[in-house]
Backbone as CSV, one residue per row, in Angstrom:
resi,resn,N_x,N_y,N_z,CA_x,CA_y,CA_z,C_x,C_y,C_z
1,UNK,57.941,79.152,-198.040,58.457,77.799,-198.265,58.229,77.398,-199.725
2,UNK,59.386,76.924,-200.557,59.041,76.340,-201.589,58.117,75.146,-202.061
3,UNK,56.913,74.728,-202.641,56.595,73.708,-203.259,56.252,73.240,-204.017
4,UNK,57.308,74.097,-205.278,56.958,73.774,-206.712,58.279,74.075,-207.072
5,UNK,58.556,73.483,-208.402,60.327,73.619,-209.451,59.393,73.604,-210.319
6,UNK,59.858,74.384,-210.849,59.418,74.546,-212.758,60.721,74.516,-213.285
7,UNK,60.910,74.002,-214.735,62.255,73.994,-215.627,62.200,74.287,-216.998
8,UNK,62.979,74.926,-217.706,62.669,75.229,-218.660,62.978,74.218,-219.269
9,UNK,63.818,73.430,-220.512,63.882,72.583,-221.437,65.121,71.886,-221.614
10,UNK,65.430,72.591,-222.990,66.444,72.814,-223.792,67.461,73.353,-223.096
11,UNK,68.399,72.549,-222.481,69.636,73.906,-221.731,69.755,74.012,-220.385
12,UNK,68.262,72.660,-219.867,68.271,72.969,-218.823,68.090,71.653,-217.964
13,UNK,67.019,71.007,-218.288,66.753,69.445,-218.419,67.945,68.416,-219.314
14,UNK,67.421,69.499,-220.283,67.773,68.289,-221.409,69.013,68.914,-222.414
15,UNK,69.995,68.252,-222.566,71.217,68.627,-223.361,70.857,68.160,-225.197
16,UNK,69.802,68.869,-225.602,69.432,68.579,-226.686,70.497,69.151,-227.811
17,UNK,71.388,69.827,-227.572,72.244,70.156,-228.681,72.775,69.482,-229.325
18,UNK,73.236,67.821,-228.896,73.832,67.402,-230.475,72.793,67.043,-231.302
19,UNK,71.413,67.087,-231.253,70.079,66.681,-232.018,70.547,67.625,-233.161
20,UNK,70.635,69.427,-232.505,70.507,70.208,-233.431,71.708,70.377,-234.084
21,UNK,72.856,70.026,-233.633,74.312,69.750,-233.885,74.261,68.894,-235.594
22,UNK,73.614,67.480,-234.861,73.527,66.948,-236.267,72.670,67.356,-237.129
23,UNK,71.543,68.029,-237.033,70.440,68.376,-238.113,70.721,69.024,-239.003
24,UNK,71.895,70.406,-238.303,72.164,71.641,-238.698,73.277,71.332,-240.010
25,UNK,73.995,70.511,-239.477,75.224,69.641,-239.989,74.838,69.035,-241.134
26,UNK,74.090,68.406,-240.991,73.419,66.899,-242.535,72.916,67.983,-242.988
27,UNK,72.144,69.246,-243.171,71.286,69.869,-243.362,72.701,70.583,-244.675
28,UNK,73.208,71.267,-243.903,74.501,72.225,-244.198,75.331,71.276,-245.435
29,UNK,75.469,69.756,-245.165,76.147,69.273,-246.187,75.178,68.602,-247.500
30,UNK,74.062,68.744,-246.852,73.261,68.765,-248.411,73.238,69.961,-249.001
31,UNK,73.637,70.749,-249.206,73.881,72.155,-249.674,75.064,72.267,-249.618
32,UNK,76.080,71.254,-249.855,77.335,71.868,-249.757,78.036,73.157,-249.281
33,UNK,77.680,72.942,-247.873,77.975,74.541,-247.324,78.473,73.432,-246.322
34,UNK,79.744,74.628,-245.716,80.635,73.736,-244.549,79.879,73.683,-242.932
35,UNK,80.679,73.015,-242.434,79.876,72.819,-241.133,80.038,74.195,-240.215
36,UNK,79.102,73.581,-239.694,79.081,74.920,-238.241,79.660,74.016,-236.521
37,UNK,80.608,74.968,-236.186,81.210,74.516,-235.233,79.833,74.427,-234.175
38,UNK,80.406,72.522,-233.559,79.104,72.045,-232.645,79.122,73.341,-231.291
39,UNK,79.700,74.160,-230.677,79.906,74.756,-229.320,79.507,75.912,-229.944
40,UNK,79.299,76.226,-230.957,79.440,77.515,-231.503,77.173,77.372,-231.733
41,UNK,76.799,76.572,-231.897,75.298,75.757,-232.191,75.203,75.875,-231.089
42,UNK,75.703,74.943,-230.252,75.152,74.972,-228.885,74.774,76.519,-228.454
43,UNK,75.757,76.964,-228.144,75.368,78.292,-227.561,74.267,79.162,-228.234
44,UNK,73.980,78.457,-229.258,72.429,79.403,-229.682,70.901,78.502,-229.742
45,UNK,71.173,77.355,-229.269,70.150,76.413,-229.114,69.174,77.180,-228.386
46,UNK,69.279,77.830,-227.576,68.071,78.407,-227.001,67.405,79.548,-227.566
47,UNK,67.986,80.233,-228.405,67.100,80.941,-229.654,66.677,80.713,-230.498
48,UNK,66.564,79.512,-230.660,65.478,78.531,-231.451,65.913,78.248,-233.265
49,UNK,65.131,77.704,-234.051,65.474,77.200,-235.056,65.802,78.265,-235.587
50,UNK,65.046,79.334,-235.935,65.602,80.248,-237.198,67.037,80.672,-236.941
51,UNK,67.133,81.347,-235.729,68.558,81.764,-235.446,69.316,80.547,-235.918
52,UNK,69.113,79.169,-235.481,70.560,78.149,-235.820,70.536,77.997,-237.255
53,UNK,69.218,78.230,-238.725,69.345,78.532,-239.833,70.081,79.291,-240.066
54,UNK,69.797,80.911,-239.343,70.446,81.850,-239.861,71.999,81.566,-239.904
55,UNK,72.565,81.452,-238.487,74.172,80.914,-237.905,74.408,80.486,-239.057
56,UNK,74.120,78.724,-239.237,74.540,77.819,-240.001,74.938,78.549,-241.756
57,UNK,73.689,78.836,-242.392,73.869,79.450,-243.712,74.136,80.785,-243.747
58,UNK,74.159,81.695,-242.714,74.810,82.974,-242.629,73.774,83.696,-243.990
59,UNK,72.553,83.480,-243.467,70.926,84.411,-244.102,70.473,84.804,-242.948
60,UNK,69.567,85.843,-243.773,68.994,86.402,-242.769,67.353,85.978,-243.072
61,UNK,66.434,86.277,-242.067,65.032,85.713,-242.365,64.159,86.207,-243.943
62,UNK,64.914,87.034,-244.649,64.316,87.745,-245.377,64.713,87.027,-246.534
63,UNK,65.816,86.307,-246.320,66.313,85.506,-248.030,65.237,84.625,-248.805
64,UNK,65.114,84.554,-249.914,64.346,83.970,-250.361,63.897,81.999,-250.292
65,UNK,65.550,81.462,-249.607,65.308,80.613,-249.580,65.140,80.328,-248.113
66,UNK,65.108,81.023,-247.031,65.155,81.401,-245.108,63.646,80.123,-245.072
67,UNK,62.695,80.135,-245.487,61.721,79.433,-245.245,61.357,77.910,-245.500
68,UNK,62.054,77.879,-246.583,62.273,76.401,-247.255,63.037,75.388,-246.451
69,UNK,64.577,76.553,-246.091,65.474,75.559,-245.088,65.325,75.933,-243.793
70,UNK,64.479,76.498,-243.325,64.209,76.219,-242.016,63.137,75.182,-242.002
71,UNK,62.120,74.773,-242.480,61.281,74.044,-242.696,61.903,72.389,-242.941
72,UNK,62.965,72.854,-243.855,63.510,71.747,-244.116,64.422,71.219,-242.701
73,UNK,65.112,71.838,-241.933,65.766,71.906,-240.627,64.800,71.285,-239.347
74,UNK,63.232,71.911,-239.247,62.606,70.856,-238.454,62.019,70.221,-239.070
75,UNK,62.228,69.556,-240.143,61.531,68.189,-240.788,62.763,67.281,-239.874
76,UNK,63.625,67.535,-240.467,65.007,66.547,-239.694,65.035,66.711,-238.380
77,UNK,64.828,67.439,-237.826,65.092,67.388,-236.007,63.706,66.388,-235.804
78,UNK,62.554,66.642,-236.488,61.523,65.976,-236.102,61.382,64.791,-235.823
79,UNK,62.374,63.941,-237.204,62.560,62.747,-237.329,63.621,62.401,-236.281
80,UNK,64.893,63.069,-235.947,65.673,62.834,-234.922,65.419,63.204,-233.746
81,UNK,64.223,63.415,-233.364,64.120,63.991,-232.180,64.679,63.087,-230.562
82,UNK,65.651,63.616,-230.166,65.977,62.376,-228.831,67.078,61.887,-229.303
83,UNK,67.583,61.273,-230.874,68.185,60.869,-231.142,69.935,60.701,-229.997
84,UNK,70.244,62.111,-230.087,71.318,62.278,-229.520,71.524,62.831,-228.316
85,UNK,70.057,63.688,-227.910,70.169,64.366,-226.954,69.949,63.102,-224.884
86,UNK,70.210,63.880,-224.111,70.433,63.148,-223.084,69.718,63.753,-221.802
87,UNK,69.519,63.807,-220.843,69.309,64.722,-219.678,70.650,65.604,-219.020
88,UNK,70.445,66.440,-218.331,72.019,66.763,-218.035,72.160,65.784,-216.980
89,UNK,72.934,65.803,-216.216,74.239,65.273,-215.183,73.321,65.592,-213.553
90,UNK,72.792,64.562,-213.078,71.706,65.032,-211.997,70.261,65.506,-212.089
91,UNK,69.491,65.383,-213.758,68.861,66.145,-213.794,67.612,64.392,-213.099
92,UNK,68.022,63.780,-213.148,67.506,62.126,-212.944,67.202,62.558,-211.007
93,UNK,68.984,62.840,-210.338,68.829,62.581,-208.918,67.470,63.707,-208.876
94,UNK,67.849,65.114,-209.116,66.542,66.333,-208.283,65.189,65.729,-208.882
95,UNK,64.987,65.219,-209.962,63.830,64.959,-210.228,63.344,63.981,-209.047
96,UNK,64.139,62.452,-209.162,63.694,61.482,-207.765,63.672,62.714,-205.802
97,UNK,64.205,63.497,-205.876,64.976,64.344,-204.632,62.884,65.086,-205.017
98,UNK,62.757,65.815,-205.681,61.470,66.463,-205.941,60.029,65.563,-205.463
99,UNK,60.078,63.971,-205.832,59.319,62.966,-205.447,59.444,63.199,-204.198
100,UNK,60.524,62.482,-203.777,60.366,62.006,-202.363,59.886,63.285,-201.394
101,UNK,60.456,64.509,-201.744,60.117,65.824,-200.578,58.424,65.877,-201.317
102,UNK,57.545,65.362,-201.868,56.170,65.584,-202.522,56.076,66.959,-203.109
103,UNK,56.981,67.247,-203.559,56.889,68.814,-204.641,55.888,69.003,-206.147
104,UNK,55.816,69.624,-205.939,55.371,69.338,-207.285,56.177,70.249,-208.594
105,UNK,56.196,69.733,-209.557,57.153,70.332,-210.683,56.367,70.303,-212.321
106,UNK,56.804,71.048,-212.924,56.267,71.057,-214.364,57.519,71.512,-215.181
107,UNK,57.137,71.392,-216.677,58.322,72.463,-217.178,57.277,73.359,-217.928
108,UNK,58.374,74.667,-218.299,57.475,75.622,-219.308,58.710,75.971,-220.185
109,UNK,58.652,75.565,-221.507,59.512,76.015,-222.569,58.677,76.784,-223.584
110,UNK,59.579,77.083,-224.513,59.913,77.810,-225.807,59.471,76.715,-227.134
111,UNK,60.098,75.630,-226.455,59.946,74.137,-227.790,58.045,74.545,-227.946
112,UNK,58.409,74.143,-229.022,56.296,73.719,-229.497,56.470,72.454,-229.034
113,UNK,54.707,72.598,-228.423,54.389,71.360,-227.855,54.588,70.047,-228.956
114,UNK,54.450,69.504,-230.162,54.557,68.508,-231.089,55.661,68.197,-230.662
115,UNK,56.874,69.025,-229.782,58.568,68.206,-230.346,58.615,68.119,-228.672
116,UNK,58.059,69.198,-227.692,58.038,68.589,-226.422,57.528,67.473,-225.905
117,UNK,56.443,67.281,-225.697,55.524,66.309,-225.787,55.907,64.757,-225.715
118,UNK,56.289,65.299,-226.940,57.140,63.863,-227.564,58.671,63.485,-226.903
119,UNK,58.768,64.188,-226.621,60.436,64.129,-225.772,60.013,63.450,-223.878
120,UNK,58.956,64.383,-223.452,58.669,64.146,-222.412,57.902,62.192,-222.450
121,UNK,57.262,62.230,-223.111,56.400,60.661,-223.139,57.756,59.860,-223.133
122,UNK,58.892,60.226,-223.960,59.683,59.601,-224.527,61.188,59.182,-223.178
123,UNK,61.276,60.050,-222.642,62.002,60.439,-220.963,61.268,59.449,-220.081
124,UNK,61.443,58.040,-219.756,60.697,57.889,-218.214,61.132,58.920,-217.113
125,UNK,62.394,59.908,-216.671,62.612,60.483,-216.098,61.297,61.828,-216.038
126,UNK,60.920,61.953,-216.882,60.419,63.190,-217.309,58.506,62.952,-217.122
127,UNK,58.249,61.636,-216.961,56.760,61.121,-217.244,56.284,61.576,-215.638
128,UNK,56.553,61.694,-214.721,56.355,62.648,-213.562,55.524,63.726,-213.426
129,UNK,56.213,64.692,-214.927,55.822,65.764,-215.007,54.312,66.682,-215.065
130,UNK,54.231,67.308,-213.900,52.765,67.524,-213.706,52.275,68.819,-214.581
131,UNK,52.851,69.365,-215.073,52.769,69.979,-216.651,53.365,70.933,-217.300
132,UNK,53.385,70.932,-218.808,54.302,71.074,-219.595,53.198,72.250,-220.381
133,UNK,53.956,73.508,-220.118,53.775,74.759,-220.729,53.999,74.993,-222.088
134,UNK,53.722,75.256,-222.965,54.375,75.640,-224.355,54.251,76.798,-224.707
135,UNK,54.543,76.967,-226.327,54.156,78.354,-226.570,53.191,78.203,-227.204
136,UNK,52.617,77.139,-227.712,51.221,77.238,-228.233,50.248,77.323,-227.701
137,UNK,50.495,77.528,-226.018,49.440,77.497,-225.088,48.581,78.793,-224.422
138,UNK,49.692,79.889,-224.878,49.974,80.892,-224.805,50.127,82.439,-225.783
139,UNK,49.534,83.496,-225.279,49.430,84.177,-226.047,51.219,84.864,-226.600
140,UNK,51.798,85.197,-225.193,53.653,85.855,-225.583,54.535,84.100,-224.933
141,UNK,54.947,84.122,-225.550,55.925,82.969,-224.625,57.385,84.234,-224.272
142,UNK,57.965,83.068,-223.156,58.829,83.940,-222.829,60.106,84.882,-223.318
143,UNK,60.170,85.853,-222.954,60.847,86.512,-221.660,59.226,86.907,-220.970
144,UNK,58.101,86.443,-221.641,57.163,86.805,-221.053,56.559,86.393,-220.029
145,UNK,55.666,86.296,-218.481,56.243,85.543,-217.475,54.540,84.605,-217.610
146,UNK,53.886,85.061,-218.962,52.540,84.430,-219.055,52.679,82.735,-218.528
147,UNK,53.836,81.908,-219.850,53.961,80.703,-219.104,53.843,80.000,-218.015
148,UNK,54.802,80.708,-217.103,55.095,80.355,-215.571,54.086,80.539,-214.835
149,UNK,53.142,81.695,-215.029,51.962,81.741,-214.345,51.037,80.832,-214.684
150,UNK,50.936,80.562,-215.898,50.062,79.053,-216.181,50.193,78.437,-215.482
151,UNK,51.411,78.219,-215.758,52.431,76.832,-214.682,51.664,76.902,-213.282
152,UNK,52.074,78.014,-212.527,51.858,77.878,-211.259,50.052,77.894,-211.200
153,UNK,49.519,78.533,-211.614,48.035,78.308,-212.062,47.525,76.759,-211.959
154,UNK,47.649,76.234,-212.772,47.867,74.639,-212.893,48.035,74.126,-211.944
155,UNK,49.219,74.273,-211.079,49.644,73.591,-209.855,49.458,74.333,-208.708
156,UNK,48.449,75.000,-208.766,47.173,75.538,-207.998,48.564,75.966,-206.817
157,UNK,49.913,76.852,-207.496,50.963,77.435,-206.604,51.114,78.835,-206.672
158,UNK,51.789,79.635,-205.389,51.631,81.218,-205.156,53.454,80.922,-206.244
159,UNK,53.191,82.159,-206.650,54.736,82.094,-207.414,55.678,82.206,-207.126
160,UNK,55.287,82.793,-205.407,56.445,82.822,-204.684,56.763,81.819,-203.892
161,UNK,56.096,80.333,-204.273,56.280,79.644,-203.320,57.035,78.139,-204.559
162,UNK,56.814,79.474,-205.407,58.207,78.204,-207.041,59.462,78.814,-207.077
163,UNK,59.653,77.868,-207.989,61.621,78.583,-208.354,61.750,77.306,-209.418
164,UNK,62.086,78.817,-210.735,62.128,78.370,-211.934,63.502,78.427,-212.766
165,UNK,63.679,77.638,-212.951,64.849,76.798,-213.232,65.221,77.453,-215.052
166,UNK,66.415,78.071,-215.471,66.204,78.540,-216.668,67.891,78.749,-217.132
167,UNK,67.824,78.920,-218.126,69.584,78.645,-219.053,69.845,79.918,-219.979
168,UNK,68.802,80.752,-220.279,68.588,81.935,-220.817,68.341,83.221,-220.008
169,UNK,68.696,84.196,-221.085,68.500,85.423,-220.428,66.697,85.519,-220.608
170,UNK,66.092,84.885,-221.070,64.530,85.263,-221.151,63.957,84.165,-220.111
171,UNK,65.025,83.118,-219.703,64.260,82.560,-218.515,63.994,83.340,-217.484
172,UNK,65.534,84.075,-217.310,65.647,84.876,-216.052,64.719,85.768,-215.926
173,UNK,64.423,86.666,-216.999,63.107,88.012,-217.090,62.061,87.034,-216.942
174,UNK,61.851,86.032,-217.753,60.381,85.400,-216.929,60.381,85.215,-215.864
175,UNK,60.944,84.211,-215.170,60.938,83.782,-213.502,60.961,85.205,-212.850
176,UNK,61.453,86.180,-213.182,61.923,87.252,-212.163,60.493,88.248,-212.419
177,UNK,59.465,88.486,-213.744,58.404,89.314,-213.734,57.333,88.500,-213.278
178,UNK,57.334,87.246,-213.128,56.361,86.297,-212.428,56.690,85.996,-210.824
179,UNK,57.451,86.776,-210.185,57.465,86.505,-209.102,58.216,85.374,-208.678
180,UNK,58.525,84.496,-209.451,59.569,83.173,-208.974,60.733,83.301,-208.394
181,UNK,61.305,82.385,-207.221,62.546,82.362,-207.332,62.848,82.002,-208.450
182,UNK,64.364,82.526,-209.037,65.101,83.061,-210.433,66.329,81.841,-209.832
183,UNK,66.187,80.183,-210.825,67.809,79.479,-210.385,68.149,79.882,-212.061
184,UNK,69.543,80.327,-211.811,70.350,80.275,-213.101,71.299,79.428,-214.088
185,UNK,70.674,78.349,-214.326,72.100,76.950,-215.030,72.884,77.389,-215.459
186,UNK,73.826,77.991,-215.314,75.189,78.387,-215.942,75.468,76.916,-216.542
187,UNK,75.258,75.901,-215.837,76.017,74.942,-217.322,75.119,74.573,-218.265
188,UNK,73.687,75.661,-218.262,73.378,75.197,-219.896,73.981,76.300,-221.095
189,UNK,73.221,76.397,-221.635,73.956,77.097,-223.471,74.186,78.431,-223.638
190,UNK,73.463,79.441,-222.492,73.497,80.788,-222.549,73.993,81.793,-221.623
191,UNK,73.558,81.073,-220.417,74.238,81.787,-218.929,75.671,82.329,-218.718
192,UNK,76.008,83.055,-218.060,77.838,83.293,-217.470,76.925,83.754,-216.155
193,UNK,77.851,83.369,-214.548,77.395,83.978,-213.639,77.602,85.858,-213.427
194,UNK,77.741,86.053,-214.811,77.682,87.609,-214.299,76.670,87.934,-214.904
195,UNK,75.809,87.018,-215.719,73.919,87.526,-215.871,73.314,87.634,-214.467
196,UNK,73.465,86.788,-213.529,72.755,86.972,-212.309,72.715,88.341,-211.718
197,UNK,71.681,88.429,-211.135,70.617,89.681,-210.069,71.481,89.219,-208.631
198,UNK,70.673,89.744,-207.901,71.270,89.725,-206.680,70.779,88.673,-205.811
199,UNK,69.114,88.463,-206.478,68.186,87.340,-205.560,68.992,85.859,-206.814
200,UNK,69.158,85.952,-207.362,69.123,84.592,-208.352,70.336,84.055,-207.661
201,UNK,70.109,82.271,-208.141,70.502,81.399,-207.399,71.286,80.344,-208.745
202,UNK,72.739,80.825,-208.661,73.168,79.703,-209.625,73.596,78.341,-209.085
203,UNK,72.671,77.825,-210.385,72.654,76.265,-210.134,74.547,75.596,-211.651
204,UNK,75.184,75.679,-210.914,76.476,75.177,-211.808,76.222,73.758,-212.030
205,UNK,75.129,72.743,-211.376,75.128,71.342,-211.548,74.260,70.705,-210.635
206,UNK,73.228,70.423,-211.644,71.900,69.509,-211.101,72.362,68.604,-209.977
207,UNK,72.792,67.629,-210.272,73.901,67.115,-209.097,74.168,68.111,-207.939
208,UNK,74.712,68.616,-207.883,75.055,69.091,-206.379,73.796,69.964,-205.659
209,UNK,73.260,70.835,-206.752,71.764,71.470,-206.357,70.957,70.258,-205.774
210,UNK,70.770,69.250,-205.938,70.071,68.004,-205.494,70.065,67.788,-204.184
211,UNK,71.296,67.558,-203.778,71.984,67.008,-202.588,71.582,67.899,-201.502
212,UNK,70.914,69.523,-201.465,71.253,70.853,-200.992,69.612,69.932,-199.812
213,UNK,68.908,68.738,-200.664,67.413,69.046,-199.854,66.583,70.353,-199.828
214,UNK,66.843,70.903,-200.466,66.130,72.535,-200.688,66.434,73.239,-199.626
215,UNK,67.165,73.191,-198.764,67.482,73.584,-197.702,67.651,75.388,-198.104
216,UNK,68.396,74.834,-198.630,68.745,76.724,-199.396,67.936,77.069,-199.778
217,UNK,66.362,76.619,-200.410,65.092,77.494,-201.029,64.878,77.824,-200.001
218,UNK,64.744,77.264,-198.912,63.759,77.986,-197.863,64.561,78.846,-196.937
219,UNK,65.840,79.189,-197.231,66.360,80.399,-196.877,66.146,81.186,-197.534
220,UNK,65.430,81.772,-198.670,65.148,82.202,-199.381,63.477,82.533,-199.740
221,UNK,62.676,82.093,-198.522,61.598,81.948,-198.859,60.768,83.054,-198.175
């Protein structure tokens, strides 16, 4: 029987891409360099800042200036943090749907705790949350499944009795070497349903996954 959701972040919770949309953007036109298409960002939001440096200015980590403007890139997200970004579409109903069945839930991301943290205090949706994994907490963050076991550690849960919620191909290898049920967001930034395994469970929309009452985890359990 399920009685824990873990979620990853970025992609999954939270539709933080026009944050990095605009950062990347103001960033790009102080350097007179042209913009980077917003869908084209999105889809790499979950490989974190350097990659959307690299994208944007088309460097690689080794350029001499790779450190300056990435630095310079989360100075600005720092200050915009939330600015633009939103929850997805239902991510409000499963959270209240998680209360009422007495589940318990956390997230475990990739974000450093300074920009999570701050997002979560900042979410009343999100102030629930019985805890928030990082990578500073941790020796590998993921595809490594160290996180999630924190996670479930923490919430004193068997791992097979979670199901971790993820938008990446390194969610999926985490949830799946930690023993979790594996849900797949195809509508966040990285997924297509032909990444899925055979046990994984795509979630196309917080919204309708909500409505299910977990009924479907525990066919699965």
């Amino acid at each position: 029987m399920i009685k824990g959701l873990l979620f990853d972040l970025d992609g999954t919770l939270l539709d933080s891409a026009p944050d990095f949309v605009y950062c990347l953007n103001s960033l790009l036109e102080k350097y007179q360099k042209p913009p980077t298409d917003a869908d084209l960002i999105r889809s790499y939001v979950s490989d974190g800042s350097a990659m959307l440096v690299k994208l944007g200015f088309k460097i690689e980590e080794d350029h001499p200036e790779f450190e300056k403007l990435k630095k310079e890139f989360l100075d600005s997200y720092k200050n915009n943090l939330g600015k633009f970004s939103n929850l997805f579409s239902g991510a409000s109903e499963l959270i209240e749907k998680i209360k009422l069945n007495n589940l318990k839930w956390g997230i475990v991301t990739n974000k450093p705790y300074v920009y999570a943290s701050k997002i979560i205090e900042e979410t009343p949706d999100l102030s629930s949350c019985m805890t928030l994994v990082c990578p500073d907490h941790l020796k590998k963050a993921k595809p490594s499944p160290e996180g999630i076991l924190l996670a479930c550690n923490q919430l004193n849960l068997n791992p097979k009795e979670v199901i971790y919620f993820g938008d990446h191909q390194k969610d999926l290898m985490a949830s799946r070497a930690a023993g979790t049920l594996t849900a797949a967001c195809t509508y966040g930034y990285a997924l297509k349903s032909s990444d899925l395994e055979n046990d994984d469970i795509e979630v196309r929309n917080l919204l309708e996954f909500s409505k299910t009452n977990f009924k479907s985890l525990d066919e699965h359990s």
